[in-house]
GULUM-25050 format. One record per residue (C-alpha): x, y, z; residue number from 1. Coordinates in steps of 0.1 Angstrom, whole numbers. Layout:
// GULUM-25050
((X,Y,Z),NUM),
...
// end
This chain:
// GULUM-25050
((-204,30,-114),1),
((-205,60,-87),2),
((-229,39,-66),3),
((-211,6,-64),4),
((-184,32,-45),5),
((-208,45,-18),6),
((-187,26,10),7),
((-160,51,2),8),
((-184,80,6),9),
((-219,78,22),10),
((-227,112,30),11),
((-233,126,-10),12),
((-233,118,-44),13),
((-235,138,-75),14),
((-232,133,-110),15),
((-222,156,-142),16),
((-226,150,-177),17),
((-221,168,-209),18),
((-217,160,-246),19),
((-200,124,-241),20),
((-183,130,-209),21),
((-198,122,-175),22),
((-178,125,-140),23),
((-199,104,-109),24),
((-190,114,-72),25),
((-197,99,-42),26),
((-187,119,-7),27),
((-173,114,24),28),
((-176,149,40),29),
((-144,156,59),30),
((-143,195,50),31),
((-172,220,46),32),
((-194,196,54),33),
((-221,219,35),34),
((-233,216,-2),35),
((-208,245,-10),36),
((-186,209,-12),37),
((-210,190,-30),38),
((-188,170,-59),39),
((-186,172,-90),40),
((-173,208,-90),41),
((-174,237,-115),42),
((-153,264,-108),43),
((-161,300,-109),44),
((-154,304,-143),45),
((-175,273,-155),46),
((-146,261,-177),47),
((-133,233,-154),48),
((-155,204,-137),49),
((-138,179,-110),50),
((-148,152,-91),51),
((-118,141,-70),52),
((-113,113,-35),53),
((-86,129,-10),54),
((-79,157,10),55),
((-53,185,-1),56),
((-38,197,33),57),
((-23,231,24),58),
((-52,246,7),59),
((-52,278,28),60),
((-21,280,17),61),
((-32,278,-19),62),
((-60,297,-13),63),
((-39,327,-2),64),
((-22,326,-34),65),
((-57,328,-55),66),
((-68,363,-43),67),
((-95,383,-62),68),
((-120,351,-59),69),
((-154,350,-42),70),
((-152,318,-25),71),
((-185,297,-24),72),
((-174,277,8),73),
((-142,267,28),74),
((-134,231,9),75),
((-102,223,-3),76),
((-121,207,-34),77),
((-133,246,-39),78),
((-92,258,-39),79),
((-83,226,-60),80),
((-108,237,-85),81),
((-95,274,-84),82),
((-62,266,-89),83),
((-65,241,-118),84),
((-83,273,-134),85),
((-57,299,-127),86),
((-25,277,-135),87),
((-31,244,-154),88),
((-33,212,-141),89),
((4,202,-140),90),
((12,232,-119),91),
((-15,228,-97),92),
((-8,192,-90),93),
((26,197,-80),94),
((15,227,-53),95),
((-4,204,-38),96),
((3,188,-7),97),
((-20,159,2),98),
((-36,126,-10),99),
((-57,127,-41),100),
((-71,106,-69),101),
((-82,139,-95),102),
((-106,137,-123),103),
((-108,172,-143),104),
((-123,179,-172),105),
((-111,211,-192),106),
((-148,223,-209),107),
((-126,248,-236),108),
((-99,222,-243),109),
((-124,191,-243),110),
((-95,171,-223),111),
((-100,150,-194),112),
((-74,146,-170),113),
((-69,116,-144),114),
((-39,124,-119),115),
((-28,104,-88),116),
((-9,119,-51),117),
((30,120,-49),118),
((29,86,-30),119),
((1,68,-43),120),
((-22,72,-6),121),
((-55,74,-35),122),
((-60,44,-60),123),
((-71,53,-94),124),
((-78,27,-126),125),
((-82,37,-160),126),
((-90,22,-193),127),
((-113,9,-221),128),
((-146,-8,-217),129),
((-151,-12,-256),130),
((-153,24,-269),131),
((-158,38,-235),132),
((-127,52,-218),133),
((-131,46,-183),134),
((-121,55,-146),135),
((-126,48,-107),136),
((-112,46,-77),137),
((-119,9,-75),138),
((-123,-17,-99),139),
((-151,-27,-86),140),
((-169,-1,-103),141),
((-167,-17,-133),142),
((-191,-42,-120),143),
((-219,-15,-135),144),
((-204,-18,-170),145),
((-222,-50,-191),146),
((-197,-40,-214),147),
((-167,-44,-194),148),
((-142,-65,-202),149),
((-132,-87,-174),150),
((-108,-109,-191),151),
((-82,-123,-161),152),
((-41,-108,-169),153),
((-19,-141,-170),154),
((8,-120,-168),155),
((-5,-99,-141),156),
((-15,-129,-120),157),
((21,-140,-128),158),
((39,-108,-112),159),
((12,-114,-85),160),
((19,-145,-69),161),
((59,-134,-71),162),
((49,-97,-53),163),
((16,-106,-34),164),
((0,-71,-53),165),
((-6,-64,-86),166),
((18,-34,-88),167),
((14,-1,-109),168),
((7,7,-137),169),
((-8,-32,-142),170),
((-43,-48,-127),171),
((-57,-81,-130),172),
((-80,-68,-158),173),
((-66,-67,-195),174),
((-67,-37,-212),175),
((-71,-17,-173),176),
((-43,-1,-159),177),
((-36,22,-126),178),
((-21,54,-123),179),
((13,53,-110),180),
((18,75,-79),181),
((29,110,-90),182),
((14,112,-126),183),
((-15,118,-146),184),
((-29,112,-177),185),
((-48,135,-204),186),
((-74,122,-237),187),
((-87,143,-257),188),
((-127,135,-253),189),
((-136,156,-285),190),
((-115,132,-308),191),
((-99,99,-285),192),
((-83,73,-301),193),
((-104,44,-292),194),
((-87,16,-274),195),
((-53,37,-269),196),
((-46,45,-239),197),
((-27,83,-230),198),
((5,84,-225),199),
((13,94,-185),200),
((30,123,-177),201),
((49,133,-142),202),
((44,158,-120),203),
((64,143,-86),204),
((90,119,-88),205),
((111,106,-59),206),
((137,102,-83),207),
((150,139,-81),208),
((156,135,-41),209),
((165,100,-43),210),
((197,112,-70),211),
((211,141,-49),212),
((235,143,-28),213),
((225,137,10),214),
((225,162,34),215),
((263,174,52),216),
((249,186,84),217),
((251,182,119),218),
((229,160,139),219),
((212,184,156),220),
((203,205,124),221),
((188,174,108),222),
((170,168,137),223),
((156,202,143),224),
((142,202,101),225),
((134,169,103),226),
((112,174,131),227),
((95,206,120),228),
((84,193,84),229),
((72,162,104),230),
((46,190,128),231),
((42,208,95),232),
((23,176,83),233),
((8,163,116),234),
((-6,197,119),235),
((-20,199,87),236),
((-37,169,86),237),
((-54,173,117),238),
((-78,196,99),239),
((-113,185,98),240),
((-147,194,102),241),
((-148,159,115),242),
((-136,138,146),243),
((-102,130,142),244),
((-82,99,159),245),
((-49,77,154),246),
((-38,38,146),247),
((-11,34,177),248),
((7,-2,175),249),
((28,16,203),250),
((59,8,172),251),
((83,37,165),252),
((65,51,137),253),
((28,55,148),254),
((41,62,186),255),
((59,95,168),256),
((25,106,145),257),
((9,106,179),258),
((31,122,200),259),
((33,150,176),260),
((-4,151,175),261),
((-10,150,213),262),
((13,178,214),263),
((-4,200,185),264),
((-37,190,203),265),
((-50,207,235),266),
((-77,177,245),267),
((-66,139,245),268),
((-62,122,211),269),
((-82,94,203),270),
((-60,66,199),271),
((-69,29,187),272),
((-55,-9,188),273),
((-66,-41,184),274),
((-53,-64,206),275),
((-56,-104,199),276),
((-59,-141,218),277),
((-25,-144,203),278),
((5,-135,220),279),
((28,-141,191),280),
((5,-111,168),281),
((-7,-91,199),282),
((1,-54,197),283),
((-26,-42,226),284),
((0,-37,257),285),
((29,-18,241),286),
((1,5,224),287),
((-17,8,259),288),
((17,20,279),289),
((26,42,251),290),
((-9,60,250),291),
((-10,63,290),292),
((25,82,287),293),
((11,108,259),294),
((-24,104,278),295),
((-43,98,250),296),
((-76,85,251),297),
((-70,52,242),298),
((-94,23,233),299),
((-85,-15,223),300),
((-102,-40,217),301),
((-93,-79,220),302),
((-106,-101,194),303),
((-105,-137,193),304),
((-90,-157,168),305),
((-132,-167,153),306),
((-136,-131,151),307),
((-101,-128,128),308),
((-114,-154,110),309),
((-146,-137,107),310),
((-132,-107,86),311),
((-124,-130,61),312),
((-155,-128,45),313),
((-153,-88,35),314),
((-123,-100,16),315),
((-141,-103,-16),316),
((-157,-67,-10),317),
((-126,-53,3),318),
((-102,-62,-29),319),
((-116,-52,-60),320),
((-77,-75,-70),321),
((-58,-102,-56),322),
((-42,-92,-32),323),
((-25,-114,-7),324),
((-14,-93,25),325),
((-31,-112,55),326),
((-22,-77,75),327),
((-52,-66,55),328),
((-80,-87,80),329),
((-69,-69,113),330),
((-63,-35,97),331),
((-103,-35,88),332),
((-110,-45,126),333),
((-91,-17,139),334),
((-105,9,111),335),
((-140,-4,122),336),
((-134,0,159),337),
((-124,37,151),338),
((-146,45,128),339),
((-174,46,159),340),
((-155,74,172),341),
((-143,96,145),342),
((-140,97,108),343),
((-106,102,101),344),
((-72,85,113),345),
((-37,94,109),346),
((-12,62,109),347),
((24,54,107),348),
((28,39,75),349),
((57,50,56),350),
((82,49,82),351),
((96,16,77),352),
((110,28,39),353),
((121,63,47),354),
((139,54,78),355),
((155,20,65),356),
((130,0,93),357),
((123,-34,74),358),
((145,-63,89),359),
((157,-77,55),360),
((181,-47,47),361),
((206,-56,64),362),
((197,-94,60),363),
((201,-93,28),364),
((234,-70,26),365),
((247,-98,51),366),
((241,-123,28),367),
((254,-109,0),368),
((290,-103,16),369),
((290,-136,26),370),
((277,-148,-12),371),
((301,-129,-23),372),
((336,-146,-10),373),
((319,-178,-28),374),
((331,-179,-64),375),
((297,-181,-88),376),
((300,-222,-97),377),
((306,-233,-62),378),
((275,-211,-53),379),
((253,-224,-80),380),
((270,-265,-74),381),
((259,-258,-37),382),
((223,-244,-47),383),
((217,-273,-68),384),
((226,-300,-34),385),
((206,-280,-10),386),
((178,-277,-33),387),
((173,-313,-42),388),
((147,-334,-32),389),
((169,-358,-10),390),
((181,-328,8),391),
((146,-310,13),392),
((130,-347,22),393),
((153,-352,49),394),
((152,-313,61),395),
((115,-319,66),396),
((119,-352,89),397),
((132,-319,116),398),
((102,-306,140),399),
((96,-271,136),400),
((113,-244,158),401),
((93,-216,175),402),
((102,-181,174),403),
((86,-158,190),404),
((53,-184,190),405),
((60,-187,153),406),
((70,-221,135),407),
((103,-219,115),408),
((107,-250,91),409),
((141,-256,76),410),
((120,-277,45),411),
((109,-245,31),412),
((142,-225,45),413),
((164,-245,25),414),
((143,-245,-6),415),
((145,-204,-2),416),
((185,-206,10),417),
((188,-225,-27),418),
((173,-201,-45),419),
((195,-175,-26),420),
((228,-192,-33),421),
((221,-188,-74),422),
((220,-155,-76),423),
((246,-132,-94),424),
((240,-99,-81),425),
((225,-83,-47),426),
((200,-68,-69),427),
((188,-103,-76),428),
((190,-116,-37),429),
((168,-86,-27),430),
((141,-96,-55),431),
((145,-131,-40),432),
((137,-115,-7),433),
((107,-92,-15),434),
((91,-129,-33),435),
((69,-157,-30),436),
((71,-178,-57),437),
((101,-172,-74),438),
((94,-187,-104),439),
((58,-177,-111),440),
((57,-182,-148),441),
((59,-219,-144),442),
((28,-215,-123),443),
((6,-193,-140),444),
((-3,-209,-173),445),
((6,-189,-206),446),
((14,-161,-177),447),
((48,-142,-181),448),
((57,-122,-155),449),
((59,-81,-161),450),
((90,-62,-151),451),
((85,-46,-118),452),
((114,-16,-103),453),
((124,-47,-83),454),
((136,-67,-116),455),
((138,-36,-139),456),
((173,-37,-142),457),
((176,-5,-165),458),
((160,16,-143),459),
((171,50,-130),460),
((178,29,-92),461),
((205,16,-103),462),
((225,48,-101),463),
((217,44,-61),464),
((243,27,-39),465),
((226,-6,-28),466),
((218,-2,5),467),
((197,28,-6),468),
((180,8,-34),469),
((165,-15,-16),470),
((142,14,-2),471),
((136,31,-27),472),
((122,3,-41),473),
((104,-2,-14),474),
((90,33,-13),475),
((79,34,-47),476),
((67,-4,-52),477),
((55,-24,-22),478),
((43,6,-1),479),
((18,21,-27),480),
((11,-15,-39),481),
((12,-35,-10),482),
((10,-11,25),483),
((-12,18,9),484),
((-36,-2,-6),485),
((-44,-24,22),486),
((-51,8,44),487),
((-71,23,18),488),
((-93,-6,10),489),
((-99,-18,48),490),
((-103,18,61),491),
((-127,30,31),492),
((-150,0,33),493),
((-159,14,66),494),
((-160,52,53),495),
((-132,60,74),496),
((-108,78,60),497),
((-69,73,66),498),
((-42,103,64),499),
((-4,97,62),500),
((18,126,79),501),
((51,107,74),502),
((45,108,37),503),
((36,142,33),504),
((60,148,0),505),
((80,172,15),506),
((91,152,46),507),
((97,125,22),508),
((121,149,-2),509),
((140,155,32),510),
((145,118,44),511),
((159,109,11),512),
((185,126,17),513),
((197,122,50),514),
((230,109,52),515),
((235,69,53),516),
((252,73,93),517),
((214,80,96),518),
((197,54,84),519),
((218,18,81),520),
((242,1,108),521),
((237,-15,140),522),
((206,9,152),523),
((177,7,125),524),
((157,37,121),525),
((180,60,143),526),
((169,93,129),527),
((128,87,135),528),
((142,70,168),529),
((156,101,180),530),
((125,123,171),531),
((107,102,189),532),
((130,103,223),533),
((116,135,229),534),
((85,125,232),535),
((85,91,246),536),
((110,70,267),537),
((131,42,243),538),
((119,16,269),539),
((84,23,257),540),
((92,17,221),541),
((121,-4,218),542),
((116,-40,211),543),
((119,-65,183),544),
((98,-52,154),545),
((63,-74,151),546),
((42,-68,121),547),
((5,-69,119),548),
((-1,-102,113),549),
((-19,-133,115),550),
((-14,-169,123),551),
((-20,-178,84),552),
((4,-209,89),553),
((-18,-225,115),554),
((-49,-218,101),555),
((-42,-236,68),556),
((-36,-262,96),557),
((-68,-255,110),558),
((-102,-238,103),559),
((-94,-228,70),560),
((-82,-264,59),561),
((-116,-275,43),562),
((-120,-243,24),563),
((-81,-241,16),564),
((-86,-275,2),565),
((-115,-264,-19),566),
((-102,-235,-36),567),
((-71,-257,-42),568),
((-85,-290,-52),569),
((-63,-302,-86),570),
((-92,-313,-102),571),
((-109,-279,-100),572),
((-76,-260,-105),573),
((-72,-279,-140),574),
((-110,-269,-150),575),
((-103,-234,-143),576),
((-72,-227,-162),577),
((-49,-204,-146),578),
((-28,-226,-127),579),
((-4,-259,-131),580),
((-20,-277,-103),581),
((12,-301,-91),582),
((36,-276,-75),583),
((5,-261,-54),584),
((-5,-293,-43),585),
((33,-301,-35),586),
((31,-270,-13),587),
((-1,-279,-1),588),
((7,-316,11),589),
((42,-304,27),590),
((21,-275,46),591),
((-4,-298,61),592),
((23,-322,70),593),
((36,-296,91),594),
((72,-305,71),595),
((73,-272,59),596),
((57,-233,57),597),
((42,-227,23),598),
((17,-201,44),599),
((26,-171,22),600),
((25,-193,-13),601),
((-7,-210,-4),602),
((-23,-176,1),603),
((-21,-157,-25),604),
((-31,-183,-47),605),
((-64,-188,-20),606),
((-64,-150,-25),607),
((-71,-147,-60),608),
((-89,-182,-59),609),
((-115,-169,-36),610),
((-111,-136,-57),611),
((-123,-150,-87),612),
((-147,-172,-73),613),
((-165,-140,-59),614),
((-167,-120,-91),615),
((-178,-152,-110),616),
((-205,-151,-90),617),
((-214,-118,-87),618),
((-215,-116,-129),619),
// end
């Protein structure tokens, strides 16, 4: 199991086992790059043994709080150990500040203990491979297990083609599950109930921040915190024994993490983009004038659209699940172009849900006022015209319109508007906009969908006013699902590894509550705006907000047509089982027609078609 992860860490591995507990490691040396940081780890006292993928920032900090030791080396491992020892587990996960996927193993108390960071940066899985409780940072690993059960989740795949991710604390695997961000879990190795799995247990929660009251200060007060927690984080996470370097799209949020470390920094940064053939997805000039005003030391490289395609074959190696973000094919270019400079990056991810960034807030708040002044039956009358097939039929005799060189098609607009317009609540028109298919149950066969905090409707988020809501949601389901683990997977599978300074936990307490005048209106993003101001000219950074895309509409059109077709055919779809073939190849037809954009549909079912087809294989 260890040595199916050694993309994830190259430079070491080590292995512990006692009684009927083992703990495999494999390293990327960031820190103490000596065998004083070899993994697994006992600490002083021999009682506790850890094995653990992440870096805990503040651990000088911690380690000034542990005096009295002899300290082998300067790791944070080392101090993460330590303080396990000195005051428990649960104590010593919440003093952390950093990314971390923690396995521990209490030698006295014969209790294992799996824990994952405040915001879910580090995966981990968990579960039972016959009478073997198991545990890894990728699923993948199970791949060493003859035992493992490998059985496909219905339901999963269900809340996947709805989400595009499996989301926490689900996988694709029956009887797997992952760790939610900001818990842990502890079994008792000396007498485990076989085939239970432990009950999780919290240790951060964005709840607490998200519930009080936000912040009655001035301007210049939230700016002046705001902006010193923010250099608290940069500067933390610029310690390495390493070279360190930065993701710049030259957006508001990755332009600010640079800034911030140019300025902490007293040589150029290395910065890195990849630029594209494609006007429409090309990020390579804002990124370039940005880095010339910081003067970073900037490096981008144009790739074609063969070499986009190209990345599509580490898909399989890359996603150990499903998992249909396209973003995911560039984002392991540019962590391989910068992974032959340095070993770690910092990025901007995070931004977009802390600072209220993403375009369909206030899309769908306006469509809810204007739902709203409809009474219920006319909504659902007009839902049912718009949405039949004499309406869509003639909506797709209209060329497409292009948008900022991409296609809008008003066949698969109105289909979406229908759906929309039958909605009772704005809880349900933000699910609608955070979909794909929207009914997925009728797709997936004997698949019902799980609950997500998107359709949980008893959840604690429904104390929040709306407009905060929908971030919340965001923040705690699509960016450790969706944004998180595409970094993690495309950066790892080139051992590079990727930190996060806007979601250091603390910063991320603070922006919760900062008042709404700071967040929603006609400005997006205002607050992180204005930190960045100081730094950079708006000019630089203010344009319509692009995404890290791909032209996944015209390549369905295109090159990927004869494979698309393959993974798709009916005849192969009905042999395999999961999926009621007609409504795909509906989608399918229209798509190719060009009388409508099914891109996003058609994907992730390609995504977990190809998925599947890999691990069949490779069993």
């Amino acid at each position: 199991m260890r040595d199916r992860l050694a993309h994830r860490g190259p430079d070491d591995a080590g292995t512990w086992c006692e009684r009927n507990v083992g703990l495999g490691h494999r390293r990327l040396s960031i820190i103490d790059l000596s065998q004083e940081g070899h993994q697994p780890m006992l600490s002083h006292d021999t009682r506790f043994v850890v094995a653990y993928n992440g870096e805990i920032y503040n651990f000088e900090a911690l380690r000034a709080r542990l005096p009295g030791r002899r300290w082998r080396g300067h790791s944070d491992s080392e101090v993460l150990l330590e303080a396990i020892a000195a005051w428990g587990a649960a104590k010593a996960f919440a003093a952390c500040v950093g990314m971390f996927a923690i396995a521990v193993y209490d030698r006295q108390k014969q209790e294992l203990t799996l824990a994952r960071d405040a915001l879910g940066i580090k995966p981990m899985y968990y579960g039972w491979c016959g009478s073997r409780f198991v545990f890894a940072s990728e699923l993948g690993a199970l791949d060493a297990l003859p035992s493992a059960d490998r059985t496909v989740s219905r339901d999963a795949l269900a809340t996947f083609l709805r989400l595009s991710h499996v989301p926490a604390p689900h996988t694709i695997y029956e009887g797997m599950q992952k760790l939610v961000p900001g818990t842990a879990v502890t079994l008792s190795t000396a007498s485990p109930s076989i085939g239970a799995l432990p009950a999780p247990w919290t240790f951060w929660s964005a709840k607490e921040s998200a519930l009080l009251e936000p912040f009655a200060r001035s301007q210049a007060d939230l700016d002046a915190e705001g902006l010193a927690l923010l250099r608290q984080a940069v500067r933390s996470q610029l310690v390495a024994d390493v070279p360190v370097g930065a993701f710049l799209s030259g957006g508001i949020d990755s332009s600010l993490v640079v800034a911030i470390m140019q300025e902490c920094s007293s040589r150029p940064v290395k910065t890195f983009t990849i630029g594209f053939d494609l006007a429409a997805y090309d990020e390579a000039e804002p990124a370039r004038r940005v880095a010339a005003h910081l003067g970073t030391e900037h490096t981008s490289l144009t790739m074609t659209e063969p070499e986009l395609l190209g990345a599509m074959t580490e898909l399989p190696r890359m996603c150990d699940e499903p998992f249909g973000d396209s973003s995911i094919l560039p984002t392991y270019l540019v962590s391989r172009l910068a992974r032959e400079q340095v070993t770690v990056c910092l990025s901007g991810d995070g931004g977009d849900e802390l600072g209220w960034g993403y375009s369909r807030y206030p899309l769908c708040e306006s469509a809810w006022a204007r739902l709203e002044r409809i009474p219920s039956p006319l909504r659902r009358a007009a839902a049912a015209v718009i949405g039949a097939e004499p309406s869509l039929a003639l909506a797709r005799l209209i060329p497409p319109v292009r948008v900022r060189g991409r296609s809008k098609h008003l066949g698969s607009r109105l289909e979406r508007i229908a759906d929309v317009l039958g909605h009772r609540e704005q809880a349900d028109v933000y699910l609608d906009f955070v979909s794909h298919w929207k009914h997925p149950d009728a797709i997936v066969l004997g698949g019902h969908e799980r609950r997500s905090i998107y359709s949980d409707r008893d959840d604690w988020t429904t104390a929040l006013p709306m407009w905060r809501r929908m971030a919340v949601q965001d923040l705690l389901g699509y960016l450790p699902n969706d944004i998180l683990t595409k970094v993690d997977r495309a950066s790892m599978r080139v051992a590079l590894e990727s930190r996060v300074p806007l979601l250091d936990h603390r910063f991320v307490e603070f922006c919760l509550r900062l008042p709404e005048s700071e967040l929603r209106g006609s400005e997006p993003k205002r607050f992180l705006k204005r930190l960045l101001a100081r730094y950079v000219p708006r000019a630089l950074t203010d344009r319509p907000k692009q995404g890290f895309g791909v032209p996944m509409a015209d390549w369905l059109r295109g090159p990927l047509r004869s494979w698309a077709g393959d993974l798709l055919e009916p005849q192969r779809l009905r042999a395999e089982g999961f999926f009621q073939p007609r409504e795909i190849e509906r989608k399918l037809r229209q798509h190719l027609a060009g009388e409508a954009d099914w891109a996003a549909w058609l994907w992730d079912v390609l995504c977990f078609q190809n998925w599947y087809d890999a691990r069949r294989r490779a069993t």
